[in-house]
C-alpha positions as CSV (number, residue, x, y, z in Angstrom):
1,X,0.0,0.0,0.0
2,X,3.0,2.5,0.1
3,X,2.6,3.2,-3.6
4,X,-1.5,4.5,-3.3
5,X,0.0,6.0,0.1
6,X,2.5,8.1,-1.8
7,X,0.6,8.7,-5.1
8,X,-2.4,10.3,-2.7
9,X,0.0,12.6,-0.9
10,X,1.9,13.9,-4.0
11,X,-1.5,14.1,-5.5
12,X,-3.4,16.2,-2.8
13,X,-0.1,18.3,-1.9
14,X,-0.5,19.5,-5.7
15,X,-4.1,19.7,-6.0
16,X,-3.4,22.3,-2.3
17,X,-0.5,24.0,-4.1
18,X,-2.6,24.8,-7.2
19,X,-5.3,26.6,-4.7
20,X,-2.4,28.2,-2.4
21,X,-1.5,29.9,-5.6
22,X,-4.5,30.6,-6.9
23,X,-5.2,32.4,-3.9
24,X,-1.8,34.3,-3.8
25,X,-2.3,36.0,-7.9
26,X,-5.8,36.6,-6.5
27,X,-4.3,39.2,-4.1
28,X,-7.2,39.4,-2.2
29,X,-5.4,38.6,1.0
30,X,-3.8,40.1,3.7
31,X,-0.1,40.1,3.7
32,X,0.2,37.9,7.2
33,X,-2.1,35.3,4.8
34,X,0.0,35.8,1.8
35,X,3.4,35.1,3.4
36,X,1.7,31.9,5.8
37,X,-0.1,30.8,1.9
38,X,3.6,31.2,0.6
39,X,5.1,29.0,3.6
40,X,2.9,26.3,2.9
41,X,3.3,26.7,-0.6
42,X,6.9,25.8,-0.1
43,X,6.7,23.0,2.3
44,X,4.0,21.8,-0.5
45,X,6.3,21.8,-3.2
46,X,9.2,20.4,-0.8
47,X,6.8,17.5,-0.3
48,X,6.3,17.0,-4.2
49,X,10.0,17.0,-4.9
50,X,10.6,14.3,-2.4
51,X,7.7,12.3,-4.0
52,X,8.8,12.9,-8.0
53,X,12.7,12.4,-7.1
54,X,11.5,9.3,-5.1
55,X,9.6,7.6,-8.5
56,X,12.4,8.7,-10.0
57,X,14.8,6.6,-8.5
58,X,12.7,4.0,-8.3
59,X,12.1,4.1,-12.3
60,X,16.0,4.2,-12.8
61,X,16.2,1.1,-10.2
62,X,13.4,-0.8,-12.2
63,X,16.2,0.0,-15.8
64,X,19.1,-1.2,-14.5
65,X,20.1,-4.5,-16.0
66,X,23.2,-6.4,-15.0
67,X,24.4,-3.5,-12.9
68,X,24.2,-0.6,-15.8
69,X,21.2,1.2,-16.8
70,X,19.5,0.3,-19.8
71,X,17.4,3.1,-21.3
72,X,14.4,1.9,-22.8
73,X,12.1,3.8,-25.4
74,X,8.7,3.8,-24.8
75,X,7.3,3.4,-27.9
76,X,7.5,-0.2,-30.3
77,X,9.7,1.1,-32.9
């Protein structure tokens, strides 16, 4: 279950960002609320790095063959 786990936070830490910064080009907050939206905002997107260099290592663990990495075209040509 780690995967759904991991998926669902990156996913709703996104979906959040996307409203923290529609929020912030709103400008229809106070500047206390624009700098605690911004704080979040950045903790949000320190949570989506983890999750995207985390698939990421996993995808280059899931390539490697024989102890090098074997890049593989996704299409059937």
């Amino acid at each position: 279950m780690p995967k759904k786990k991991t998926t669902t936070l990156f996913e709703d830490s996104l979906a959040e960002l996307e409203q923290l910064v529609s929020q912030l080009e709103q400008g229809d907050i106070s500047l206390e609320d624009s700098l605690k939206s911004f704080e979040r905002g950045v903790n949000l997107t320190r949570t989506c790095q983890k999750a995207l260099q985390d698939a990421e290592q996993k995808v280059q663990i899931l390539l490697e063959k024989n102890g090098t990495l074997s890049l593989e075209s996704f299409t059937d040509e």
